[in-house]
C-alpha positions as CSV (number, residue, x, y, z in Angstrom):
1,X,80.5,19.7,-62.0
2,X,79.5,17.5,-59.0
3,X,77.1,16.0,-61.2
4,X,78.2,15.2,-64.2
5,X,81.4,14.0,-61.9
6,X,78.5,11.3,-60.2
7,X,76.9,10.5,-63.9
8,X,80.5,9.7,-65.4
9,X,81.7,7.7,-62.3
10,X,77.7,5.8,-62.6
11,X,78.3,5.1,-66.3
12,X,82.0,3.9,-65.3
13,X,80.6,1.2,-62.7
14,X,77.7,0.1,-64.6
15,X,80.0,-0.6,-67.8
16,X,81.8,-2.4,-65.9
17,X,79.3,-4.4,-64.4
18,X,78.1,-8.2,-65.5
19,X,75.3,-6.2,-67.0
20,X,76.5,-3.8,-68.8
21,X,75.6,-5.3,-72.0
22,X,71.9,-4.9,-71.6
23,X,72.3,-1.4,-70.3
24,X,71.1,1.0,-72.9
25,X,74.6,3.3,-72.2
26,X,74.1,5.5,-75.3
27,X,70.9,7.1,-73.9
28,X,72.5,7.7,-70.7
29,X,75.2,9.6,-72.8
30,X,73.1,11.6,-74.4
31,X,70.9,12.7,-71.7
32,X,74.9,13.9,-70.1
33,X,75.7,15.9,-73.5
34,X,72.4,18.0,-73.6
35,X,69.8,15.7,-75.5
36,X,66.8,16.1,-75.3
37,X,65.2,13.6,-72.6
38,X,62.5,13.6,-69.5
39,X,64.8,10.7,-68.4
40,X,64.9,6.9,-67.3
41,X,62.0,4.5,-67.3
42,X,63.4,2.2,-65.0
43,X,61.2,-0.1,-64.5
44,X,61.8,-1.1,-68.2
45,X,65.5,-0.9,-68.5
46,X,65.5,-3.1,-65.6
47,X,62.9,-5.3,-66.8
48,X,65.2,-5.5,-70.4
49,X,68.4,-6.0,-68.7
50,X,66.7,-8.5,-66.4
51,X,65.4,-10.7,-69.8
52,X,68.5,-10.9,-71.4
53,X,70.0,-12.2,-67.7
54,X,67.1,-14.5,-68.1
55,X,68.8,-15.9,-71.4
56,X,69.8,-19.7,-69.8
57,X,66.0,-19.8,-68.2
58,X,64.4,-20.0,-71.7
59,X,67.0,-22.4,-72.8
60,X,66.1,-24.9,-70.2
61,X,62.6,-24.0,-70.2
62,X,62.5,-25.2,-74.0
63,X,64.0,-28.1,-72.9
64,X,60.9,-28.5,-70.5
65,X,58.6,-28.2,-73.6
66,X,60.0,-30.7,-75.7
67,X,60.2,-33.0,-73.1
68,X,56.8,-32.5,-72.0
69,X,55.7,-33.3,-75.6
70,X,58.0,-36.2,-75.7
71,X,55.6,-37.2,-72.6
72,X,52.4,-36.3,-73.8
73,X,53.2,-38.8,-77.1
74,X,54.5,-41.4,-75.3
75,X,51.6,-41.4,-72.6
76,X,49.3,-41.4,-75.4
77,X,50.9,-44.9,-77.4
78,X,50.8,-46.4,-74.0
79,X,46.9,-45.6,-74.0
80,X,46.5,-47.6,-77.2
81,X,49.0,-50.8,-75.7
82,X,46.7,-50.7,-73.0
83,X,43.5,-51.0,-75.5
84,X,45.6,-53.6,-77.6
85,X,46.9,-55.7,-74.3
86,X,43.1,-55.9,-73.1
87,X,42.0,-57.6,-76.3
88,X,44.6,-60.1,-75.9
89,X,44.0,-60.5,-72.4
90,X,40.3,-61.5,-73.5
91,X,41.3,-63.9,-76.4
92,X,43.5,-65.3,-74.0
93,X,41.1,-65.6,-71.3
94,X,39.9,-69.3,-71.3
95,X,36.4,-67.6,-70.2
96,X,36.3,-64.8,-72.3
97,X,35.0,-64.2,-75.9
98,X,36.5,-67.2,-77.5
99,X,34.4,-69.1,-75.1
100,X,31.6,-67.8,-75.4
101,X,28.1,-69.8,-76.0
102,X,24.4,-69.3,-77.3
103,X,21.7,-71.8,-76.8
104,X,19.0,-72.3,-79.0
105,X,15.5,-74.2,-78.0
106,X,13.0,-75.7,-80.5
107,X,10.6,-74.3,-78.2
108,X,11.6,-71.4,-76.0
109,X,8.0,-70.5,-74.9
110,X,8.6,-74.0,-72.8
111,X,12.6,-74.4,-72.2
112,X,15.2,-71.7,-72.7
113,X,18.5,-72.4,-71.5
114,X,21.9,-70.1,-71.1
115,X,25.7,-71.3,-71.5
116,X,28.8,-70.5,-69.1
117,X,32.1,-69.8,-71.3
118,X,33.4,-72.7,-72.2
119,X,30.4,-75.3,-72.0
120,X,30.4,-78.1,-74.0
121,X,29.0,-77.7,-77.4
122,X,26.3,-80.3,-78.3
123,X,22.5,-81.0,-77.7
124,X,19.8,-81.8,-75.0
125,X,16.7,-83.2,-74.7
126,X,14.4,-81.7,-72.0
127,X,10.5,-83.0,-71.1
128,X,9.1,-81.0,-68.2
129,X,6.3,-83.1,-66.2
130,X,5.0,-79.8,-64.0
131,X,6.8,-76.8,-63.2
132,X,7.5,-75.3,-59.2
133,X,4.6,-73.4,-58.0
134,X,4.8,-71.6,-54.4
135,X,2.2,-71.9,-51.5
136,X,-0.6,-69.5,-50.9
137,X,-3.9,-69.2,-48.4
138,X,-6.8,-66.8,-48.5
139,X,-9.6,-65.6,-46.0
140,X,-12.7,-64.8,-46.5
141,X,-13.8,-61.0,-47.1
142,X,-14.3,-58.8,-45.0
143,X,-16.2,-55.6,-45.0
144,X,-12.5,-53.4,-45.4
145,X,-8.7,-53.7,-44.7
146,X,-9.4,-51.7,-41.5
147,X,-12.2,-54.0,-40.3
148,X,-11.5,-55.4,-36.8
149,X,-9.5,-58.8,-37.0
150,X,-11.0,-59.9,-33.0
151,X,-9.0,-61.8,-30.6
152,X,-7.1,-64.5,-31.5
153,X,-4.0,-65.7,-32.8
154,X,-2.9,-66.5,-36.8
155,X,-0.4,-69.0,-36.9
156,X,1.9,-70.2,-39.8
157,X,3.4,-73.3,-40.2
158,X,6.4,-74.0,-42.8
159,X,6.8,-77.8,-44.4
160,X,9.9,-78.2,-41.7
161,X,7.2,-77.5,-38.8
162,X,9.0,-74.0,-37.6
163,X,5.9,-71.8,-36.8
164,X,5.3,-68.1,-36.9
165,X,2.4,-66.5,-34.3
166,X,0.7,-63.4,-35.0
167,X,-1.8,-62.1,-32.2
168,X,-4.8,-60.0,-33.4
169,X,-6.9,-57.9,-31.3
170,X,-4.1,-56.5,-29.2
171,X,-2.3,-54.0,-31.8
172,X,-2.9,-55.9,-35.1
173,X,-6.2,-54.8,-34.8
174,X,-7.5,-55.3,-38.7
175,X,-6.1,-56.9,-42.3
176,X,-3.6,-53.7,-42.8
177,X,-2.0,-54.2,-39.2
178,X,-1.7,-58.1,-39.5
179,X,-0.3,-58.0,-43.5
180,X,2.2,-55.4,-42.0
181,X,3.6,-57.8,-39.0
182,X,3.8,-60.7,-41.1
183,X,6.2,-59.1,-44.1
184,X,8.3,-57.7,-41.0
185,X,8.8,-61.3,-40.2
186,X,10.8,-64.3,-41.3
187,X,7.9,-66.3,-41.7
188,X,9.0,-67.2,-45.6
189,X,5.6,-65.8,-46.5
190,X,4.4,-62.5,-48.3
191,X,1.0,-61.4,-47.0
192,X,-1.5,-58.6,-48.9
193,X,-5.0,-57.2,-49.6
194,X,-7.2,-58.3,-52.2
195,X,-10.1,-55.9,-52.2
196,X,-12.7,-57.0,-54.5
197,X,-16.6,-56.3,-55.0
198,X,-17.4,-58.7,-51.9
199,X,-14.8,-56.9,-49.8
200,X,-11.1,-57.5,-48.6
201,X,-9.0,-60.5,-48.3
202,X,-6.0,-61.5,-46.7
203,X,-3.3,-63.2,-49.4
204,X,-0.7,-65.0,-48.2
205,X,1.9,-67.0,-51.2
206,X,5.1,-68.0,-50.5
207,X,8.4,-66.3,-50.9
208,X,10.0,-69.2,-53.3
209,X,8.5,-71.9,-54.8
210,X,9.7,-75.7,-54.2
211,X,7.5,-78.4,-51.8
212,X,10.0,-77.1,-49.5
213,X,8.2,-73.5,-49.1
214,X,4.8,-75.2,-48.6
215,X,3.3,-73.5,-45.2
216,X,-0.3,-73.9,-43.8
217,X,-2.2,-71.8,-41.9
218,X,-4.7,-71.7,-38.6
219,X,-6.3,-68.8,-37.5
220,X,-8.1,-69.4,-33.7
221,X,-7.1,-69.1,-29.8
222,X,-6.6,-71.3,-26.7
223,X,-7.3,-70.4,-23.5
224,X,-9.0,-67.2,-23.6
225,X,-10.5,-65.0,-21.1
226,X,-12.8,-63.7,-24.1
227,X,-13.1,-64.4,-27.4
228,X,-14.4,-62.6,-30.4
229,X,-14.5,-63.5,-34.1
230,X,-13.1,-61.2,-37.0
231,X,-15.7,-58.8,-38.2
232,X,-17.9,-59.3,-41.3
233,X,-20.6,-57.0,-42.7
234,X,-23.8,-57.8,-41.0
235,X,-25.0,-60.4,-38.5
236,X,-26.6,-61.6,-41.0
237,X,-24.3,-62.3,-43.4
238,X,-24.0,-66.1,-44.8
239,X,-20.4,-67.7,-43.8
240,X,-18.9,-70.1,-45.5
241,X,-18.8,-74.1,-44.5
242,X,-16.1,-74.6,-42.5
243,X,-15.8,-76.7,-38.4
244,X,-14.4,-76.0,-35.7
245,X,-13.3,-77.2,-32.1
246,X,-14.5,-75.3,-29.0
247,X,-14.5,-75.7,-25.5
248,X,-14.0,-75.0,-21.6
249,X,-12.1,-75.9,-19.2
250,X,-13.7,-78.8,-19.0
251,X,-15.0,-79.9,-22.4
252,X,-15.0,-79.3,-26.4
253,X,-17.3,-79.7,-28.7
254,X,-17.1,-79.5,-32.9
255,X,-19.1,-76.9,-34.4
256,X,-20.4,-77.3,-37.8
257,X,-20.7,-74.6,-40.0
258,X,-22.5,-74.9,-43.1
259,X,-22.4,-72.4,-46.0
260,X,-25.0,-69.8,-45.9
261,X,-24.9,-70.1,-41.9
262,X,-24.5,-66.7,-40.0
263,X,-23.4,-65.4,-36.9
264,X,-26.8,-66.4,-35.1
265,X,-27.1,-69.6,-36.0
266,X,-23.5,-70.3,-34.7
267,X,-24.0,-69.0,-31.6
268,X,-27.3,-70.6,-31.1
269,X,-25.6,-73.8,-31.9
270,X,-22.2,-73.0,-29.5
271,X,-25.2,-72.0,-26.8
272,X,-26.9,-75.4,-27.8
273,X,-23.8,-77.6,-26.9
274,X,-24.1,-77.1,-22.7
275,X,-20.6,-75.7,-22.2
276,X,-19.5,-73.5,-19.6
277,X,-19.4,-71.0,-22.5
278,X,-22.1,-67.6,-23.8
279,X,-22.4,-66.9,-27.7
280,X,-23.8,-64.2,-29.5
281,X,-23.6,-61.7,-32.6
282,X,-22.5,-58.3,-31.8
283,X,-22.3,-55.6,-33.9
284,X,-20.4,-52.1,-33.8
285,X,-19.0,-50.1,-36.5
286,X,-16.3,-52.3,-37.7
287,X,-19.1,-54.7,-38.5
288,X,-20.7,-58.2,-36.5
289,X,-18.6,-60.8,-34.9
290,X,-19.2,-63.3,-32.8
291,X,-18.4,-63.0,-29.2
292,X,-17.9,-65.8,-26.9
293,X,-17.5,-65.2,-22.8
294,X,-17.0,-68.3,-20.1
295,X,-18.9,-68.4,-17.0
296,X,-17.2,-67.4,-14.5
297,X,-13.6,-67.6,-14.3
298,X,-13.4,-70.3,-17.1
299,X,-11.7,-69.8,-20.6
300,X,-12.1,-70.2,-24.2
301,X,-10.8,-72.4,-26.4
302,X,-11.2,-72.3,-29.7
303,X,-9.8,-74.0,-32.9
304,X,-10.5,-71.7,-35.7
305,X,-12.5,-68.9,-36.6
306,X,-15.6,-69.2,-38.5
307,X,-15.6,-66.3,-40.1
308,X,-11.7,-66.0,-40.8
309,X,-11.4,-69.8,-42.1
310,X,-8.3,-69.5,-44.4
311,X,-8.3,-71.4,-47.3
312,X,-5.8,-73.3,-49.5
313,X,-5.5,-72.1,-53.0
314,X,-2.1,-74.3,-53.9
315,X,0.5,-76.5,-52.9
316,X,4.1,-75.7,-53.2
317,X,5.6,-78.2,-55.1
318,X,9.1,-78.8,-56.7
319,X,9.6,-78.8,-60.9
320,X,9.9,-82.3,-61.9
321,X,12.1,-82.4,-65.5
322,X,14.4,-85.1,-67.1
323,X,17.0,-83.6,-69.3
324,X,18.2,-86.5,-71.6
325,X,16.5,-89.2,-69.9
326,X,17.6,-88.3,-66.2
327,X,14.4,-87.3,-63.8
328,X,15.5,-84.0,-61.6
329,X,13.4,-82.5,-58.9
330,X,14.4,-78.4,-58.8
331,X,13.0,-76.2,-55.9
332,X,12.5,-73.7,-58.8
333,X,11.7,-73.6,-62.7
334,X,15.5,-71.8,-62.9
335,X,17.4,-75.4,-62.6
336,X,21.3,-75.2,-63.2
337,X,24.0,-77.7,-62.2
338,X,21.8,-80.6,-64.5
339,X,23.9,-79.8,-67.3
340,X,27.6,-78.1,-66.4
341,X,27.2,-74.7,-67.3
342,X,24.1,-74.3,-68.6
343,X,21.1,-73.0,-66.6
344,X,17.6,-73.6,-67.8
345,X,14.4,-71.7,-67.6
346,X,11.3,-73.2,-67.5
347,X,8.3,-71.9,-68.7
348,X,5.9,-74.8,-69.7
349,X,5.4,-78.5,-69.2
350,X,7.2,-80.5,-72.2
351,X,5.4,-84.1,-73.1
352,X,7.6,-86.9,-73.0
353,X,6.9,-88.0,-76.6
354,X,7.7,-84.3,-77.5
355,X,11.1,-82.6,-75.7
356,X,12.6,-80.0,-76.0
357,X,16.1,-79.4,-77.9
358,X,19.0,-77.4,-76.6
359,X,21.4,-77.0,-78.7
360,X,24.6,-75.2,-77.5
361,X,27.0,-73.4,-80.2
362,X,30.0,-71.3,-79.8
363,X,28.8,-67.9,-80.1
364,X,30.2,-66.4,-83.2
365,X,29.1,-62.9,-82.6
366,X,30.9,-62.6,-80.2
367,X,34.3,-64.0,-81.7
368,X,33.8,-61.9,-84.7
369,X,33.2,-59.2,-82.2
370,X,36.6,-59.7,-80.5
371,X,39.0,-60.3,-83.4
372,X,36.8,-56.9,-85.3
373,X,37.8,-54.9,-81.4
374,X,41.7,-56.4,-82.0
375,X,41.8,-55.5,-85.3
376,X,40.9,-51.7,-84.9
377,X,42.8,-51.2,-81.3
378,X,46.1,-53.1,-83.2
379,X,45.7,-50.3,-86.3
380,X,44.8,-47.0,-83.9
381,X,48.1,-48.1,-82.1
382,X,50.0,-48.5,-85.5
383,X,48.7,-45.5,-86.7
384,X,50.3,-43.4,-83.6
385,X,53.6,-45.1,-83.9
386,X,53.7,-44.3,-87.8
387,X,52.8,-40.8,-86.8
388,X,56.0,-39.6,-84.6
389,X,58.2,-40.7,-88.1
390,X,55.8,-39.4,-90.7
391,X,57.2,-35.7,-91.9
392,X,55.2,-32.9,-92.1
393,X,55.1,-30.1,-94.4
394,X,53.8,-27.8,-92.3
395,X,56.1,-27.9,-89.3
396,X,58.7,-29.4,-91.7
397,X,59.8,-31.7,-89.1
398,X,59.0,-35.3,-87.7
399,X,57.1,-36.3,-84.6
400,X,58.1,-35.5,-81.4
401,X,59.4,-39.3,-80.6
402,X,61.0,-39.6,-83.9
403,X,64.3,-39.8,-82.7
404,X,63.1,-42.5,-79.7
405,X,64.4,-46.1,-80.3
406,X,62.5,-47.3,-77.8
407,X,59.2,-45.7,-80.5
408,X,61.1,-47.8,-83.3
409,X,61.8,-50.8,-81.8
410,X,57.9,-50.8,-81.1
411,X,56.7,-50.2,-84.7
412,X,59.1,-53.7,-85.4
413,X,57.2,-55.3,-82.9
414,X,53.8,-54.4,-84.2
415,X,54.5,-54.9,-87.4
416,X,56.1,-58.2,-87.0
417,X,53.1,-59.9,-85.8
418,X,51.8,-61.0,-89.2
419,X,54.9,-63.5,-89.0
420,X,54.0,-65.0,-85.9
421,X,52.9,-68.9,-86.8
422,X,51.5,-71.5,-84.6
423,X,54.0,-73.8,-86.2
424,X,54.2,-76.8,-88.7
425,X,53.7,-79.3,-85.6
426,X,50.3,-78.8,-84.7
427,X,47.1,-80.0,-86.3
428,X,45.0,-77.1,-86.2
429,X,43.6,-75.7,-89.5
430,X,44.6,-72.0,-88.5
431,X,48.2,-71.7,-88.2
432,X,48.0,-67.9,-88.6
433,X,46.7,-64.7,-88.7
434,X,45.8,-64.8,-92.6
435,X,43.5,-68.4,-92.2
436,X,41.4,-65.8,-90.2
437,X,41.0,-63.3,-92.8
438,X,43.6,-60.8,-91.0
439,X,45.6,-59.6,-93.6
440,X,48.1,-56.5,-93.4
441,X,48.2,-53.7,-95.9
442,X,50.8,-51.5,-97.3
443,X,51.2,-49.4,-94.5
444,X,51.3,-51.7,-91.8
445,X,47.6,-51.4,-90.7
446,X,45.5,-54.9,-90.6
447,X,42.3,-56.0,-92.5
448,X,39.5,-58.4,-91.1
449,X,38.2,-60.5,-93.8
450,X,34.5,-61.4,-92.9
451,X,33.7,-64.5,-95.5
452,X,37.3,-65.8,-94.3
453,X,36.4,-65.5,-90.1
454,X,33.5,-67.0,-90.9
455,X,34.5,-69.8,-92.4
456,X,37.6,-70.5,-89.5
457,X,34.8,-69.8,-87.2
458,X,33.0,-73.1,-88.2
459,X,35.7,-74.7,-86.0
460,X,35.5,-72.5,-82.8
461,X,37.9,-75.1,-81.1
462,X,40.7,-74.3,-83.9
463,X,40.2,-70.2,-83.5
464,X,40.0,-70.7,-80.0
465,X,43.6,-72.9,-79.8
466,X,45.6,-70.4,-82.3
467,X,44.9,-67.7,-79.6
468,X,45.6,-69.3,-76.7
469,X,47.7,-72.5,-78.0
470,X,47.7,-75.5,-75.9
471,X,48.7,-74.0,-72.2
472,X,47.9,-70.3,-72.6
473,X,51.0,-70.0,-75.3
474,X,49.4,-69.3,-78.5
475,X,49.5,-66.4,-80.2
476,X,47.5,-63.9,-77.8
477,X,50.4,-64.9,-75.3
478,X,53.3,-64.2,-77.0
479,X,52.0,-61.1,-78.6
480,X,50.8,-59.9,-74.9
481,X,54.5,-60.5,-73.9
482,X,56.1,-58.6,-76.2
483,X,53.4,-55.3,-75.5
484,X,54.1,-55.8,-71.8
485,X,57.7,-55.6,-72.8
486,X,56.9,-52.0,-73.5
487,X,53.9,-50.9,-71.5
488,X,54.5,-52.8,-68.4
489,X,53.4,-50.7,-65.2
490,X,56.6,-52.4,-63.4
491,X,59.2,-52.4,-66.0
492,X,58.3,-51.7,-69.6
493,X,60.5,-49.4,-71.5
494,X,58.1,-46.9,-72.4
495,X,57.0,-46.5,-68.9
496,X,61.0,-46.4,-67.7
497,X,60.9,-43.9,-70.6
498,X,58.2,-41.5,-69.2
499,X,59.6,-41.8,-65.5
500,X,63.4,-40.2,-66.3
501,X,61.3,-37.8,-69.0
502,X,60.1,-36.6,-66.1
503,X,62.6,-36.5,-63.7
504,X,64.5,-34.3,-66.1
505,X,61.9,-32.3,-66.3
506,X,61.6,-31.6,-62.4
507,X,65.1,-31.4,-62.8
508,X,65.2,-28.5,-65.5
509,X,62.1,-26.7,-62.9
510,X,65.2,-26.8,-60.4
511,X,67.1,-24.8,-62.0
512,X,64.8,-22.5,-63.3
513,X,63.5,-22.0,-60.0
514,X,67.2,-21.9,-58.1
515,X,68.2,-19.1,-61.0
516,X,65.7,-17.2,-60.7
517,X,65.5,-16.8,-57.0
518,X,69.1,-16.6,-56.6
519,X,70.8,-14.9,-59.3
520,X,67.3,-13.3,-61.1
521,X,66.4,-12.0,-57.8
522,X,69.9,-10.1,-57.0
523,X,70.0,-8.5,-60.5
524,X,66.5,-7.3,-60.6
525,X,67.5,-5.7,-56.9
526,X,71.2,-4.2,-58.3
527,X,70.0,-3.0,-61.9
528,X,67.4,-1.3,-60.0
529,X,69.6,0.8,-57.8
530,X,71.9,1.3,-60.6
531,X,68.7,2.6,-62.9
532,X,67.7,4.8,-60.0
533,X,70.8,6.6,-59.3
534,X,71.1,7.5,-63.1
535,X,67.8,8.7,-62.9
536,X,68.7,10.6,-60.0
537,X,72.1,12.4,-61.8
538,X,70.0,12.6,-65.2
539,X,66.8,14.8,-63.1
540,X,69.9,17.2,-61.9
541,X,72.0,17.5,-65.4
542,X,70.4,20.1,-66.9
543,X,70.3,22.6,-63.4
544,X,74.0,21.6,-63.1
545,X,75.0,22.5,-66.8
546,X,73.3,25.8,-66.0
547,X,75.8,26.4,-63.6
548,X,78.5,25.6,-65.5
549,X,77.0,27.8,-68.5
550,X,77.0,30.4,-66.1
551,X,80.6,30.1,-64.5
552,X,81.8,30.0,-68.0
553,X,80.2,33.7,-68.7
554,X,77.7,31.8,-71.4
555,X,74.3,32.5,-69.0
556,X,71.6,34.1,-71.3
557,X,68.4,36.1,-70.6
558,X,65.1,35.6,-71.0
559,X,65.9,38.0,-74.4
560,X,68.5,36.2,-75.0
């Protein structure tokens, strides 16, 4: 009887326990009274009893869910304000759309001009009497970039008189090594290879145009121990005309070059002069240069080279153009400044009998473009607004912000903006949204007339002061204002809104969490010992009945 005793006194404690209710007690009877039963599954009484505990959980936890739709709506109209607020930001924006300017040219394969926001509309006359050019010098060919450059020193003079030096012979050995050290410079100068039939060429041009980028260029050597010309193909190949000074220690002497000369006849005519100085052709496998030696411990002096004689292929000069009668000189054919806010390109010369017009417009395309954006952003943020107080027939219920006034007072706002006026006092020709062909429907939502924007935007001035009024206070402004009202990172209402949402939310997780790791937790550990010592008494029952079958003379055979 000891354990039915322990079964009875079990079932006594458990019905009297805070959990007695989800405690499947009949069960538990009839495994006592002979039923038939392999016993307790535990693990899912307690996990039953343990639910309905959990009861208050799922009550905050759907508060959790509504609120984090609440959010989820709410985060998604303050998407839309932010759309809507940055279209009336830009018509606002003295420099933005409203501003905007083309420029047309009555010949834009010789002027073409762009506008800043906000220039001037109107026309100008532009003649161009040359455009910029840049500077540039070329050698004479040679037999290859790699062919040996000699001894002597390139030197590059800007307009100002600042001079960059370039030693050959001494590890700028040919055309590659030299157009290498001179882009690695600040010289103002790009040099390259022109390789042609006859050979290759050094290029230099300057880096920008204007008389102020105009360099020349001197290729020779003063005071040499040695001295030997850059290389060309044969000894006797014909040079081109060109002089040169040359001399001793003790004396110079011109040298005349003339075209169709070669390498011998140079040196026979340096040999000819009586200076303390020996010429003659050499050849080795870069090619033949001339190769001057002094007699004893003298030097060499020489002006130029006569088979490197760089060459002058243009001037850098400066754009002259007048733009409505006023002569302008311009470093480059890109000349702004001569008319605020517009910068003009020039491409050809323009006669004086014949200029050019610019004429600069507001740029409609852009206007239309804006006010089309504002219309569209203003009815997608509509829209969502209607949406949280349209019913549905599905869910049979409203939105989840249907209930918000802060949602309500919004949709008044939006759809009180058709009322807005720029008032009776001013002498513009819009005074409203209507002159511009926006119009609202039925349900709140806005139309863009085209014909009707088109016409307003024959007067760009009047669109432009409707938006932003006199001082920034049209109707862009105030409409901005009253969006900020409600969307403002700092203060708005929505964004107050969405802040305490979720601060009850973390709140709500709080209690979930405390519950369930206080009170959950202790439960789960009780109702499990409880569940197990049932089991326990249950699993001895039926020997224990046995025994009292037995004391009680009822004990059958096997035969029965």
């Amino acid at each position: 009887m000891g354990s039915v005793s322990s079964l009875n006194s079990l079932l006594s404690s458990m019905s009297s326990s805070s959990s007695a209710s989800s405690i499947d007690l009949s069960s538990l009877l009839q495994a006592a009274t002979g039923a038939s039963s392999s016993g307790i599954d535990v693990t899912s009484a307690v996990d039953a009893a343990v639910y309905a505990a959990q009861a208050p959980e799922r009550q905050w936890q759907a508060q959790q869910s509504t609120i984090s739709s609440q959010i989820t709506a709410l985060t998604s109209v303050q998407t839309t304000l932010s759309s809507l607020s940055n279209d009336l930001n830009d018509l606002n924006n003295i420099g933005g759309s409203l501003a905007a300017r083309t420029v047309s040219s009555s010949s834009s394969s010789q002027v073409t001009a762009t506008a800043a926001a906000g220039t001037t509309v109107g026309t100008h006359l532009v003649t161009v009497q040359n455009l910029a050019s840049s500077a540039s010098w070329y050698s004479p060919s040679m037999p290859s970039s790699t062919s040996a450059l000699g001894t002597s020193t390139l030197t590059i003079t800007g307009s100002g008189g600042a001079q960059s030096t370039f030693t050959t012979g001494s590890g700028v050995d040919s055309l590659t090594d030299l157009v290498s050290a001179i882009n690695s410079s600040a010289a103002g100068v790009t040099a390259s290879i022109v390789t042609d039939a006859g050979g290759s060429r050094l290029a230099l041009v300057s880096s920008t145009t204007g008389s102020a980028a105009d360099f020349s260029v001197s290729y020779g050597n003063t005071g040499a121990s040695a001295w030997s010309s850059a290389s060309v193909a044969s000894a006797s190949t014909a040079l081109l005309a060109s002089s040169f000074q040359i001399g001793d220690e003790t004396s110079t002497a011109t040298i005349t070059v003339n075209a169709g000369d070669t390498l011998s006849t140079v040196a026979s005519d340096i040999n000819a002069q009586g200076l303390g100085l020996s010429a003659s052709a050499v050849s080795d496998s870069s090619g033949a240069h001339l190769q001057i030696t002094p007699g004893g411990s003298g030097s060499v002096s020489i002006s130029a080279d006569p088979t490197f004689s760089m060459t002058r292929a243009s001037t850098a000069t400066n754009a002259l153009l007048t733009v409505d009668g006023i002569p302008i000189s311009s470093a480059g054919n890109t000349v702004s400044g001569a008319v605020s806010g517009l910068t003009l390109s020039l491409t050809g010369t323009v006669a004086a009998g014949n200029p050019v017009t610019l004429s600069v417009g507001a740029d409609t395309t852009q206007i239309s473009k804006a006010l089309s954006t504002f219309v569209a952003d203003y009815n997608s943020a509509l829209s969502l607004v209607n949406s949280q107080f349209t019913y549905s027939t599905s869910s049979r219920s409203q939105g989840v912000l249907s209930g918000d006034s802060t949602v309500r007072s919004l949709q008044s706002a939006l759809l009180g903006i058709v009322s807005y006026s720029a008032g009776s006092g001013g002498t513009s020709s819009i005074q409203s949204l209507a002159n511009l062909g926006v119009t609202m429907n039925d349900d709140g939502s806005l139309t863009l007339d085209t014909p009707t924007l088109n016409a307003a935007m024959t007067n760009p001035a009047a669109v432009q002061t409707f938006f932003q009024g006199t001082a920034l206070n049209g109707f862009a402004q105030q409409f901005s204002s009253e969006i900020d009202g409600f969307n403002s990172p700092a203060n708005g209402s929505i964004t107050n809104e969405i802040s305490n949402l979720n601060q009850q939310y973390t709140a709500l997780q709080s209690q979930v969490n405390d519950y369930e790791s206080g009170y959950i937790a202790s439960q789960r550990t009780v109702l499990t010992a409880m569940y197990s010592q049932a089991e326990i008494a249950l699993q001895e029952l039926p020997a224990q009945m046995q025994e009292i079958q037995s004391e009680l003379g009822n004990n059958k055979n096997s035969n029965g």
